[in-house]
RORO-450564 format. One line per field, with one value per residue: residue number from 1; x, y, z of N, C-alpha, C in turn. Coordinates in steps of 0.2 Angstrom, whole numbers, plus 5000, padded with zeros to 4 digits. Layout:
seq <- [NUM,...]
n.c1 <- [X,...]
n.c2 <- [Y,...]
n.c3 <- [Z,...]
ca.c1 <- [X,...]
ca.c2 <- [Y,...]
ca.c3 <- [Z,...]
c.c1 <- [X,...]
c.c2 <- [Y,...]
c.c3 <- [Z,...]
//
This chain:
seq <- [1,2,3,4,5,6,7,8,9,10,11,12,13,14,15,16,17,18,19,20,21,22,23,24,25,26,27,28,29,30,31,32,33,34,35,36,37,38,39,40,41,42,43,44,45,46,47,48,49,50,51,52,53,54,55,56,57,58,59,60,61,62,63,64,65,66,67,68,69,70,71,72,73,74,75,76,77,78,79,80,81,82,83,84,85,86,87,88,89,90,91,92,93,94,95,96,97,98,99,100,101,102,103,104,105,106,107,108,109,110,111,112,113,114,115,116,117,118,119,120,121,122,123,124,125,126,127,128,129,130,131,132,133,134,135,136,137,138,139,140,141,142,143,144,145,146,147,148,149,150,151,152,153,154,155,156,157,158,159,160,161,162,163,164,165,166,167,168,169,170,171,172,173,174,175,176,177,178,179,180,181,182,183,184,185,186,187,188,189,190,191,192,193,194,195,196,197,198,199,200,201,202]
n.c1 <- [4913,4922,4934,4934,4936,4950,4956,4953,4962,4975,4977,4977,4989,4998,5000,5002,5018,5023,5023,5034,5041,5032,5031,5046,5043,5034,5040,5051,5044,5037,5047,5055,5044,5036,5021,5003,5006,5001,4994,4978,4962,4948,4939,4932,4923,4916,4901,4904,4903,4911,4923,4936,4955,4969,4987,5005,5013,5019,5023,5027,5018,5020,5018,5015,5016,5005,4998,4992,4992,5010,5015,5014,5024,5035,5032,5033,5046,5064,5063,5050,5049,5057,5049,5035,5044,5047,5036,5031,5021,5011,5009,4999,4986,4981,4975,4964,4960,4957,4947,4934,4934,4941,4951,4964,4966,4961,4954,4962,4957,4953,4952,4938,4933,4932,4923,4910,4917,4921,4917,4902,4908,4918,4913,4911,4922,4917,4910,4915,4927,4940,4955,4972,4982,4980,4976,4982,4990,5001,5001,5012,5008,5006,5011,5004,4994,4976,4964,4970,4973,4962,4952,4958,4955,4940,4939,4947,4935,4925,4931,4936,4943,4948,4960,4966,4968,4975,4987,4993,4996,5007,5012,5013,5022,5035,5035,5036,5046,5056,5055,5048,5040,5036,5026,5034,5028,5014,5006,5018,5020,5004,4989,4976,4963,4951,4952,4961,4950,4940,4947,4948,4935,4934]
n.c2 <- [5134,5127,5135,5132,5119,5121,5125,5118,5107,5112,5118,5107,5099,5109,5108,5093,5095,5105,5100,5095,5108,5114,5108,5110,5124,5126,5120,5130,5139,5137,5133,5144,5154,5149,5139,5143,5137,5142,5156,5162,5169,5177,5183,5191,5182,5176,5184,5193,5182,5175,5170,5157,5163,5155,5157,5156,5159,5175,5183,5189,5189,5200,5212,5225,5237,5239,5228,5229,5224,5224,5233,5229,5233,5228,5219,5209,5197,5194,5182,5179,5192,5186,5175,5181,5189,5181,5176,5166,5160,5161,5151,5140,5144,5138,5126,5135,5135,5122,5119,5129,5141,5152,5157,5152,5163,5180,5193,5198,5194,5205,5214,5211,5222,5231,5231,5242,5251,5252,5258,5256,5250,5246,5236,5225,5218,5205,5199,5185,5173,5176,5179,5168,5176,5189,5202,5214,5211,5207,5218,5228,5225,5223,5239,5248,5264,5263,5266,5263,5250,5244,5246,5239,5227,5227,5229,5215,5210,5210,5207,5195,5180,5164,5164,5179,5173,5165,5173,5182,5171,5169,5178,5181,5173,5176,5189,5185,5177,5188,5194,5209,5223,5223,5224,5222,5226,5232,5243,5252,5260,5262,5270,5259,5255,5257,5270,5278,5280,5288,5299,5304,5307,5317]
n.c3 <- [5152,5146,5149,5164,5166,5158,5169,5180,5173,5171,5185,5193,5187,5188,5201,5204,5197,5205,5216,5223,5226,5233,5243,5252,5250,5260,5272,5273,5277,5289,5296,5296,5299,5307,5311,5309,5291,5281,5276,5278,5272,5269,5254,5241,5231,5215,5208,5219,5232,5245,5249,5257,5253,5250,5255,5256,5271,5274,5283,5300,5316,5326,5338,5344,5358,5365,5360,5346,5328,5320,5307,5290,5283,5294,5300,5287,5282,5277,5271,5267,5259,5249,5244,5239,5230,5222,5219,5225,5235,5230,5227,5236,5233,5220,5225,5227,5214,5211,5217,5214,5218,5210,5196,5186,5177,5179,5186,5200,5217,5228,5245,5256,5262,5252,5242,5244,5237,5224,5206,5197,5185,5188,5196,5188,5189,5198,5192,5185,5191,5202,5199,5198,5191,5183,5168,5176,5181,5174,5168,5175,5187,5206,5204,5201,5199,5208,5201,5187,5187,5191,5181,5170,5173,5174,5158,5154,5158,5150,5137,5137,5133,5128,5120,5124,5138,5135,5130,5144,5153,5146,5145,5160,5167,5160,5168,5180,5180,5177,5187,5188,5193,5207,5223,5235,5248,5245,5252,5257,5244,5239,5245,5255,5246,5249,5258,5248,5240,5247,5251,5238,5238,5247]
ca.c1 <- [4914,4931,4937,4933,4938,4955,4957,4956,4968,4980,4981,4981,4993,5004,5001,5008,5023,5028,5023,5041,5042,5026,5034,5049,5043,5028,5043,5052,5042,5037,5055,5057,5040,5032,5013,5001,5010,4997,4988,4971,4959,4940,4943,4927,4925,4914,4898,4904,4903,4916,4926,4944,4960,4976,4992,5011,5014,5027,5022,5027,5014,5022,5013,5018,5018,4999,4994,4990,4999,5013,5013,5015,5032,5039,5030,5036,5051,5067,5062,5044,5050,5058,5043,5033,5047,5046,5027,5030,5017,5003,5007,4992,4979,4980,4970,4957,4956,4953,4938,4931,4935,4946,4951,4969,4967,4953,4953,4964,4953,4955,4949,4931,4931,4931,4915,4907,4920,4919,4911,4897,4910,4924,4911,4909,4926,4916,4905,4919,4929,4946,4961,4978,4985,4978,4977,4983,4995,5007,5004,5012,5006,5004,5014,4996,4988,4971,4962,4971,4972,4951,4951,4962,4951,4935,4943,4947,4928,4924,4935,4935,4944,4953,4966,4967,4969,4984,4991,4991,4997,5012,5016,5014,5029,5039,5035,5038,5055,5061,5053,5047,5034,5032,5031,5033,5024,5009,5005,5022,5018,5000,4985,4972,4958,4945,4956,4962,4942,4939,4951,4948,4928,4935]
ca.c2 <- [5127,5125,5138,5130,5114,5122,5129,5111,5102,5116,5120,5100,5097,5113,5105,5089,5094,5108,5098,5095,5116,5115,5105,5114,5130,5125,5116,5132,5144,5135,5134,5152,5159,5144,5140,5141,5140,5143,5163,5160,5174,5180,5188,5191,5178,5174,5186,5194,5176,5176,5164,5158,5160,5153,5159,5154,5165,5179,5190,5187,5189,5202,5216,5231,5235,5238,5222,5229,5220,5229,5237,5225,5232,5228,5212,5205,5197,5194,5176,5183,5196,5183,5173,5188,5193,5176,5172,5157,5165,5161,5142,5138,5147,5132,5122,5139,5136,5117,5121,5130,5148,5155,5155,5154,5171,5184,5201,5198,5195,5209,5213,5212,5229,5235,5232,5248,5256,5249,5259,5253,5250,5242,5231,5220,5211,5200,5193,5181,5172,5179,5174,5167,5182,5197,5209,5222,5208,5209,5225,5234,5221,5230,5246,5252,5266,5259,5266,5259,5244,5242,5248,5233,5221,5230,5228,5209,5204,5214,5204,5187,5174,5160,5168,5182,5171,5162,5178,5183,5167,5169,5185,5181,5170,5183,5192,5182,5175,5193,5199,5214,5226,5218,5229,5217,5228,5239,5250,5257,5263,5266,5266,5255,5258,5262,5275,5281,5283,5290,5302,5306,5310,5322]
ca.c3 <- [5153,5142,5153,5168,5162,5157,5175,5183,5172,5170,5193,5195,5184,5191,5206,5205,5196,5208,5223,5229,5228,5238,5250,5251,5253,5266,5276,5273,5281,5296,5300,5298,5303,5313,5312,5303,5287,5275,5277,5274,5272,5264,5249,5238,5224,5209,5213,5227,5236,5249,5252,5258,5248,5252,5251,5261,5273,5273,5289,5308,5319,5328,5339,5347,5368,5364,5356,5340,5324,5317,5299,5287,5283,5301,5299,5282,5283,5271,5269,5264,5252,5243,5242,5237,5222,5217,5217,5227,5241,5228,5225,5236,5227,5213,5228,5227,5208,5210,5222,5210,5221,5207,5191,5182,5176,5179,5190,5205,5223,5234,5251,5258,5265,5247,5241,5243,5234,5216,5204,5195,5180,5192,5198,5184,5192,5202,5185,5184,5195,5202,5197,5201,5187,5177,5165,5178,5186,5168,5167,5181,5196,5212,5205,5195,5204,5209,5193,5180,5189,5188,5173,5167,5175,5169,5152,5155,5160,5144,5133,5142,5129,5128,5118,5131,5143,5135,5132,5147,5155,5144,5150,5168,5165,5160,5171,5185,5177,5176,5194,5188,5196,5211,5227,5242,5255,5243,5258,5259,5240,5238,5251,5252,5241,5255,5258,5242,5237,5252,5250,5233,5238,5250]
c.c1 <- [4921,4933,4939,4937,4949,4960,4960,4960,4974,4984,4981,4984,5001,5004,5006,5015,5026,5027,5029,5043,5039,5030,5040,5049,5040,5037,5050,5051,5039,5043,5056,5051,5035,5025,5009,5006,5007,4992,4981,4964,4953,4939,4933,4927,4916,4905,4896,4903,4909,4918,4933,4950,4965,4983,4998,5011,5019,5028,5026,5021,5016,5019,5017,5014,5009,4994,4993,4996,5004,5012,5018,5023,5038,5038,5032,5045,5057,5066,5055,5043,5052,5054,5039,5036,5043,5039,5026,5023,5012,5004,5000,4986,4978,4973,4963,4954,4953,4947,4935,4931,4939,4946,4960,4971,4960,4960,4957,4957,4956,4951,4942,4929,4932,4924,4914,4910,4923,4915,4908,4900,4916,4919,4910,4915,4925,4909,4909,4922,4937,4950,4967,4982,4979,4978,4982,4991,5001,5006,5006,5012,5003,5009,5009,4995,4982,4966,4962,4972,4965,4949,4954,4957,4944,4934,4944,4939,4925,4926,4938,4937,4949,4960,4970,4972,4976,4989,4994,4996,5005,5018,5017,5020,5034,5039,5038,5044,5059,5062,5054,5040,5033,5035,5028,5029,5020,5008,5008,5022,5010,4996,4982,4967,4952,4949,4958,4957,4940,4942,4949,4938,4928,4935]
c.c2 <- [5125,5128,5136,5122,5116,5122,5120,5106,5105,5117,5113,5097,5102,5110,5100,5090,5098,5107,5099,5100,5116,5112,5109,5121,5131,5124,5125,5138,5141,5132,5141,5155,5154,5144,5147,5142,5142,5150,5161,5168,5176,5184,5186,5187,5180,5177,5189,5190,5177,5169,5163,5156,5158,5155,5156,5161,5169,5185,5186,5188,5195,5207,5221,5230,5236,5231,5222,5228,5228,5231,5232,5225,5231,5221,5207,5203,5195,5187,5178,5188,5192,5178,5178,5189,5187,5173,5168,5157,5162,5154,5138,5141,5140,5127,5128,5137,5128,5116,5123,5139,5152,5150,5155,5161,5173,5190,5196,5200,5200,5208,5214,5220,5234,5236,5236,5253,5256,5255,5253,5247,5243,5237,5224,5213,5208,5195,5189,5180,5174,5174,5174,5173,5185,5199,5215,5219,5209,5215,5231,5230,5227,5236,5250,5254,5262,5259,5263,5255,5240,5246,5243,5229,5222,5226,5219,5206,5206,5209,5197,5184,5171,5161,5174,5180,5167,5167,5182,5179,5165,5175,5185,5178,5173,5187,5189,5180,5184,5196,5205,5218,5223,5224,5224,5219,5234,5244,5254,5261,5268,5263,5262,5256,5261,5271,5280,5283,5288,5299,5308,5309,5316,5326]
c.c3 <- [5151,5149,5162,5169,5160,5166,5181,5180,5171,5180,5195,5192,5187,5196,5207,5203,5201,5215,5227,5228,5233,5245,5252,5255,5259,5272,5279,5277,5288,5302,5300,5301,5306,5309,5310,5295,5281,5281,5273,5277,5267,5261,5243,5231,5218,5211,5217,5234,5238,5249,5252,5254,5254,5249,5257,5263,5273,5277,5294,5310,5325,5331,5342,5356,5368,5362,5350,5333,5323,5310,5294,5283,5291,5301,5295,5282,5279,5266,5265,5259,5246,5240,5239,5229,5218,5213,5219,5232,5237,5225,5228,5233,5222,5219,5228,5219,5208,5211,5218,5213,5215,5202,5188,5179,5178,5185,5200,5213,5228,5241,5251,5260,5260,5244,5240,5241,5230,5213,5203,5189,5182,5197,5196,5185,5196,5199,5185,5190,5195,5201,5199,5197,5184,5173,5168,5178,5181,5164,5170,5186,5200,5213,5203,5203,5205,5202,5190,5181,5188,5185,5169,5168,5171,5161,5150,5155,5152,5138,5132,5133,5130,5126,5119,5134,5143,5135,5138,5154,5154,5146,5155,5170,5164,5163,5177,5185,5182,5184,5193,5192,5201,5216,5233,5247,5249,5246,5258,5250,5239,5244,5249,5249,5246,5258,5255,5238,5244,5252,5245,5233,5242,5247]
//
């Protein structure tokens, strides 16, 4: 309940003060990459409940003589890395944590087509609601193999406090300040987890 309670006066208070960034960068990216300006997408929440995050976009829409998109690095574009380094990409989320979809911190949401490819142990990051930062996120981001990334998160549901969570919060700060660990297109470092298990069972 604190923690819930934290969540909605801390991403509606972020909100209003960093409205006129939100404005800004919304206004920004639909002059560089047009319509829709908000990526909206079904990412597995609190549960395994799906539901839609939001984030600014940082792709084209771009397709090959086939139709089929291009590869998210052909896609992403320099206006979009810089969002990306920044973090600014994930200013709408504040509206998933008001919803009640997300939390301020917790286990990063990933894609739906993982599911089945959690252990038992990497599962317990959908006891809690995902969050706008990490454990993994300020330690590493998306440079952490898959592993020891849900194994952080693990770790976190594990150890769930408030004094964590400012920890945490504090770090993410720093981290973002410095723009460290951050890999603008993941794919072109590691694969996807369906993939990378897949792989790994072979």
């Amino acid at each position: 309940m604190i923690k819930r309670l934290f969540d909605i006066t801390a991403a509606t208070t972020a909100l209003i003060i960093l409205s006129p960034v939100y404005g800004l960068v919304a206004y920004k990216v639909k002059k560089n990459l047009g319509s829709p300006v908000l990526f909206r997408q079904v990412r597995p929440g609190l549960n395994s409940e799906p539901f839609e995050m939001f984030k600014f976009r940082t792709m084209t829409d771009a397709v090959d003589s086939e139709g089929k998109p291009l590869s998210d690095g052909e896609r992403i574009t320099d206006f979009g890395r810089f969002l990306r380094k920044t973090s600014l990409d994930e200013l709408p989320e504040l509206l998933n944590i008001i919803k009640g979809d997300m939390s301020i911190v917790g286990p990063r949401p990933l894609l739906m087509k993982y599911l089945p490819y959690y252990t038992e142990e990497e599962s317990k990051r959908h006891s809690v609601r995902p969050g706008l930062t990490g454990l993994a996120q300020v330690n590493g981001r998306n440079m952490l193999n898959w592993d020891d990334r849900l194994s952080l998160d693990s770790y976190y549901v594990d150890n769930m406090s408030l004094l964590l969570d400012a920890k945490i919060i504090l770090k993410t700060v720093l981290v973002v300040f410095n723009r460290k660990d951050i890999a603008e297109v993941p794919s072109d470092i590691f694969p996807s987890l369906d993939i990378y298990r897949k792989s790994y069972d072979s």
